[in-house]
N, C-alpha and C positions, 0 to 999 in steps of 0.2 A: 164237678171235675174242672176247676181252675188251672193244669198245669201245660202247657203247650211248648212244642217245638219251635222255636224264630230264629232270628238273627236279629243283632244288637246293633245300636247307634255310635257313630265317631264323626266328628266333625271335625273340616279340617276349614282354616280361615282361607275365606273366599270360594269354597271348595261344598260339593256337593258329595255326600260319604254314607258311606253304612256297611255295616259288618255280616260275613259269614256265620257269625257265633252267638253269645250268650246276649238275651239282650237288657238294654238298659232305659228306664225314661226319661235320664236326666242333660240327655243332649239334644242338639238339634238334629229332627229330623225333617222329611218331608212327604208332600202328599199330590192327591189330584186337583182337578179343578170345578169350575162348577157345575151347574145342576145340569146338564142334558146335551147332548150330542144328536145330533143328524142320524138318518137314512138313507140309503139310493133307493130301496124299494119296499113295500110296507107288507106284513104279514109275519108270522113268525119265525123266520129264516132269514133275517134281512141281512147287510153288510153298512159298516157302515160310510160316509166319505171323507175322503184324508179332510178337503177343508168344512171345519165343523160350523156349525150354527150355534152357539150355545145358547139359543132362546127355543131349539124343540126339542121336543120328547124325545129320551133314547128308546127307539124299539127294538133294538137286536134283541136277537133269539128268541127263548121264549119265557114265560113269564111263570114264575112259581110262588110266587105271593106277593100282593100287592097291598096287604094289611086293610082290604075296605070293609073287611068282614069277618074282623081279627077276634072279636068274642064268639067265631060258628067255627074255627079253624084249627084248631086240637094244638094251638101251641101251649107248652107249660112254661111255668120257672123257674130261672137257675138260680136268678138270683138278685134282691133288688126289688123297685114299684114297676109295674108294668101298666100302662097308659095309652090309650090311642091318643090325636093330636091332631085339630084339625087347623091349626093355624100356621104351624112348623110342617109344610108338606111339599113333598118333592113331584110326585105326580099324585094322579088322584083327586081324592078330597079327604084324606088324612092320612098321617105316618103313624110311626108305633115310637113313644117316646118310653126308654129304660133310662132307670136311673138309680142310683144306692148314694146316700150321704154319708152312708160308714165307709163308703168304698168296699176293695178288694172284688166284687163281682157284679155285673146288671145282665141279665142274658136272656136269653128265649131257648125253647131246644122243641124239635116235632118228629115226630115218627110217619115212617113210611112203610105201612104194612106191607106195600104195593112194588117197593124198593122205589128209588129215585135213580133213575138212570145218568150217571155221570160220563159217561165212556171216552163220548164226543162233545164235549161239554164243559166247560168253565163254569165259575159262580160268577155273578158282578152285583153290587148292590151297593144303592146310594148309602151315604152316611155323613151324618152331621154332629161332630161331637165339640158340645162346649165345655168337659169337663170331662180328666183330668186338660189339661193344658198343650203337653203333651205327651199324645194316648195314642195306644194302640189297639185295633180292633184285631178282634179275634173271632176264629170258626174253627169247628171242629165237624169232621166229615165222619162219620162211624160206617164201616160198609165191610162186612155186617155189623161186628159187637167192637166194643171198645179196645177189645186186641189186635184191632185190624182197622186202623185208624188215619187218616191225613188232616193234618192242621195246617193252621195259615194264620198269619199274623200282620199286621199294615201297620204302619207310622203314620200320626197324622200330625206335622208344625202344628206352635198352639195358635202362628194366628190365622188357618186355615179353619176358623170356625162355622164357615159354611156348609150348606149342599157338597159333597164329595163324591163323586162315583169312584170306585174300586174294584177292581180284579181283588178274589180271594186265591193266589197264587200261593201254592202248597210250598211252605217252610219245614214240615215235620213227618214224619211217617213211622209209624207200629205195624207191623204184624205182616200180613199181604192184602191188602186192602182191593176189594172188588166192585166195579164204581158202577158195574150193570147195578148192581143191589146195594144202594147205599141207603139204610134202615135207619138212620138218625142224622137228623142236621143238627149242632148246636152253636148259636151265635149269641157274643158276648163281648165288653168293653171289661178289663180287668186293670185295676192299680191298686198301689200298696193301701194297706187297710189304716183308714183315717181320712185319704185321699177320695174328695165326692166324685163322682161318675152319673153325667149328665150327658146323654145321646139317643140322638135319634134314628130312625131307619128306613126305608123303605124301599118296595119298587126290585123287589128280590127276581134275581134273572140267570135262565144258563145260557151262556154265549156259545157260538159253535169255535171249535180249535182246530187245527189240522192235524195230520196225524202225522207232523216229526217235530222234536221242539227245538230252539234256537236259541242261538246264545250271541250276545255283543257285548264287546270289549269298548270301554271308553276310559278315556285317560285325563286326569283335570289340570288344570294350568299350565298346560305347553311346555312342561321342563325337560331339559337334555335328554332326561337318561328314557324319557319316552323314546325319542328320537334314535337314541344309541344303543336300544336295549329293547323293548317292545315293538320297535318298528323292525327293527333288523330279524328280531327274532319270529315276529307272523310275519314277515315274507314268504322265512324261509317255507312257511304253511299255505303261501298263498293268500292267506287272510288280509281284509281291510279292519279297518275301528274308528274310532271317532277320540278328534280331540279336542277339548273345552278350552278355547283360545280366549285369551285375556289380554286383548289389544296393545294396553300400556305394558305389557311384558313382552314380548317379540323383540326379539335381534338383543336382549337383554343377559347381561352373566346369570349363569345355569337356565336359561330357557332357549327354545328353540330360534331359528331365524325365517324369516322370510321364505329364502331358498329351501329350506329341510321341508317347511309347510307346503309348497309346492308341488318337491318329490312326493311326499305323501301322497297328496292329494290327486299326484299324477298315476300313484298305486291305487286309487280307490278310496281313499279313507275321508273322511267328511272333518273336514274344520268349522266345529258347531261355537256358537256363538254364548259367551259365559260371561258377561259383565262381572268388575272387580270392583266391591264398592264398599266403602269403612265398616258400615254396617248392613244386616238383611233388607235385601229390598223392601217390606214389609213394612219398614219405617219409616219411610219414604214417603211423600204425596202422591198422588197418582199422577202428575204431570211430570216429576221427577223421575218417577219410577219408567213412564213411557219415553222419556228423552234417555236414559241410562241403558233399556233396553234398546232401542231404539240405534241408539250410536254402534251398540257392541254390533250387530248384525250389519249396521251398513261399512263397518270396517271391515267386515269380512267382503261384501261385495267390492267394493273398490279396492282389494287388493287382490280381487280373482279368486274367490271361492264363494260363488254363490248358491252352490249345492249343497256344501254346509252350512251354510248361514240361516237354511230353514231352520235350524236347530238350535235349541236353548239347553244350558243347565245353569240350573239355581245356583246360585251363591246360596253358601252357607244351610240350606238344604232348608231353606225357609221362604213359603210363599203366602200370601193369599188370595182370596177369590180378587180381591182388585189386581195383584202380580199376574195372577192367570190367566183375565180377562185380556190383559194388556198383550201377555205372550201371544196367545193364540190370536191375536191382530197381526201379529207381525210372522211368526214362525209356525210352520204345520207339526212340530212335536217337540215337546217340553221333559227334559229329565230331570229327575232328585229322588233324594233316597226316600225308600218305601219297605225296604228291608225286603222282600219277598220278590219271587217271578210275575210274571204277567199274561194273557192270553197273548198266545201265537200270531194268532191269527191276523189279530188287532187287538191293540189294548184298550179298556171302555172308555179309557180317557187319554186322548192321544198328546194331551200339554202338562201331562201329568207320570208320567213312566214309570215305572218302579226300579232302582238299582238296588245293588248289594252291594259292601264293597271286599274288593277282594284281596285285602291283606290279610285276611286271616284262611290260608290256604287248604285248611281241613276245613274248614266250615264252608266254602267256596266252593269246593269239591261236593261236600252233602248234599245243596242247595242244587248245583250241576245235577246228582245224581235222581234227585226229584223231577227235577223238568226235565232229565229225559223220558223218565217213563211215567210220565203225564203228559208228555209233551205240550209245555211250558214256553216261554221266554224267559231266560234272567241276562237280565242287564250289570254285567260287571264294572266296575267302578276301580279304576287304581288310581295314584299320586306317585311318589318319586320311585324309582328302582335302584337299590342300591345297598353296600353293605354299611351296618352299623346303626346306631341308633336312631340317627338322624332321617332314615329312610323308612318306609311304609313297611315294603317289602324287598329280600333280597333278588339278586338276579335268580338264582337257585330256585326258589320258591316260584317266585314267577312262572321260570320255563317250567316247573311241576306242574304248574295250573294250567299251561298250554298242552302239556304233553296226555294233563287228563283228559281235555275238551277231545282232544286228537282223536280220542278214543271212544267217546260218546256218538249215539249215531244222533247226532244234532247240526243243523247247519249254521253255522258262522256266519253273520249277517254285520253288514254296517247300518245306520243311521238311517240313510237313504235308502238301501236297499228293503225295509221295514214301508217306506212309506211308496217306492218306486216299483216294488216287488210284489 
């Protein structure tokens, strides 16, 4: 069973994007960071802390296969060579390398006579895929039979070819799915057929969640109708959000100024820090890429928002393990598209977020209606408000997506309130 519920890729230049809808692998998208994250206290219930280590082992939650003993472990397959691997490994002393050179499938899938208790509970699991370029991983939750079913689907940039940790944040839903008894995991990389598929895995985990899910609004490039139109309009709700400020645009025709950044920021809302640069940071040097990032954040301090300034989104929705390393020296949480939600709680990789993007306002809503009852995080992603072509989404649409949130028993969180909360 190749066929899953997502959301698709858009990119917009300079801009961090992704879709409520159909999805695609032909644009940019993006993903986490590298191999492992910190703890404050060890055992299987841990939390983790805002600022990470990326040189220790992630221990949250608890641990559901760690592939050391993957020929005694009753996984089958879907599809593709299945391989342990003991040179490409994230913890341990080996991962599980899938791979198909015809493409269209490589996957694992195990049964839980026992049921797998999902309730309170996330999935996270490293992933390292060099092929397709970029790919998206895929899981499929069966609880119990394949009519009652959650999927979930991740973006990964192609040159995020490292160690990745990921939330499997539910994109799709059949049936009424019951997560006390979830009777079958199946996990899989899928591209069009002809397309090789080269990925690896491990270090499979279920994270704790809390029990209401949450939702944030972010807006990319500072432009007016942010200002005139989504600022106005979540007031009227009370709500903060966060805006992906692009230095060289301020006080500029059709973007915001100085003064409107201010007001916001005096509402609550975080001015996160979005360097604008010709091309993805990713092509860059790493001295390049730390001086670009680097500047975007300290503009934001010396102009009075250093609350937002923790805050990063990718240009261009393309990063990799040198990009991320870089961030998380500078910023305590990094956003780009991921296409899917994230755990609540904390996401497994805090310089790595997952958005959607929410111009597509039925598909926006779908995604809403999963994380609230999983209680989820999705990170919504918009660009201009406005009528006509020229614009992402209409004003209309918009306040449709406010007026559904309104209605979801989900809390409205900003940037800051994720990491200060």
């Amino acid at each position: 069973m190749a066929t899953l519920g997502a959301v698709g890729i858009t990119g917009l230049a300079g801009c961090s994007g992704g879709t409520g809808s159909t999805p695609t692998t032909n644009e940019s998208s993006s993903s986490n960071t590298t191999t492992s994250q910190p703890t404050t206290t060890a055992g299987n219930e841990t939390t983790t802390a805002t600022e990470e280590s990326q040189d220790q082992a992630f221990t949250r939650g608890e641990l559901v296969e760690d592939f050391e003993s993957f020929e005694d472990s009753n996984w089958g397959t879907i599809g593709g060579t299945i391989e342990t691997d003991t040179d490409e490994v994230y913890a341990g002393s080996q991962s599980l390398h899938m791979s198909n050179e015809n493409g269209n499938v490589a996957g694992i899938f195990k049964a839980f006579p026992d049921g797998l208790d999902l309730t309170k509970h996330d999935l996270s699991i490293a992933v390292k895929l060099d092929k397709p370029v970029r790919g998206k991983f895929a899981a499929e939750i069966i609880a119990p039979a394949r009519s009652d079913m959650l999927t979930s689907k991740r973006f990964i940039p192609k040159e995020l070819n490292g160690w990745t940790r990921i939330d499997l944040g539910y994109t799709g839903k059949k049936g009424e799915p019951v997560l006390e008894a979830v009777q079958e995991l199946r996990l899989m990389v899928q591209s069009e057929e002809g397309t090789p598929i080269d990925v690896r895995i491990d270090d499979l985990r279920k994270i704790p969640k809390p029990k209401k899910g949450k939702v944030m609004l972010q807006f990319d490039d500072a432009v007016t109708s942010q200002y005139e139109v989504a600022f106005k309009e979540m007031q009227k709700r009370g709500w903060g959000g966060g805006i992906a400020i692009i230095p060289d645009a301020i006080n500029s025709e059709g973007n915001i100024t100085t003064g409107q950044m201010r007001e916001m920021r005096d509402a609550g809302w975080d001015m996160m820090a979005h360097p604008q640069v010709p091309n993805p940071l990713p092509s860059y040097s790493e001295a390049k890429q730390r001086q670009m990032i680097q500047q975007a954040k300290k503009y934001l301090e010396l102009k009075g928002f250093p609350k937002g300034a923790r805050h990063f989104v990718a240009p261009y929705n393309r990063v990799s393990e040198t990009t991320l390393d870089i961030v998380s020296e500078f910023h305590e949480t990094g956003f780009m598209f991921g296409a899917c939600p994230n755990n609540a709680q904390q996401p497994s990789n805090m310089h790595a977020i997952s958005r959607v993007m929410g111009k597509d306002p039925r598909g926006t809503r779908r995604i809403l209606n999963i994380a609230e009852a999983y209680n989820q995080l999705v990170v919504v992603q918009f660009h201009d408000i406005g009528e006509g072509d020229d614009y992402e989404i209409s004003p209309e649409d918009f306040k449709g997506v406010l007026d559904h949130i309104e209605k979801k028993d989900m809390d409205v969180i900003t940037p800051s309130d994720l990491i200060d909360g």
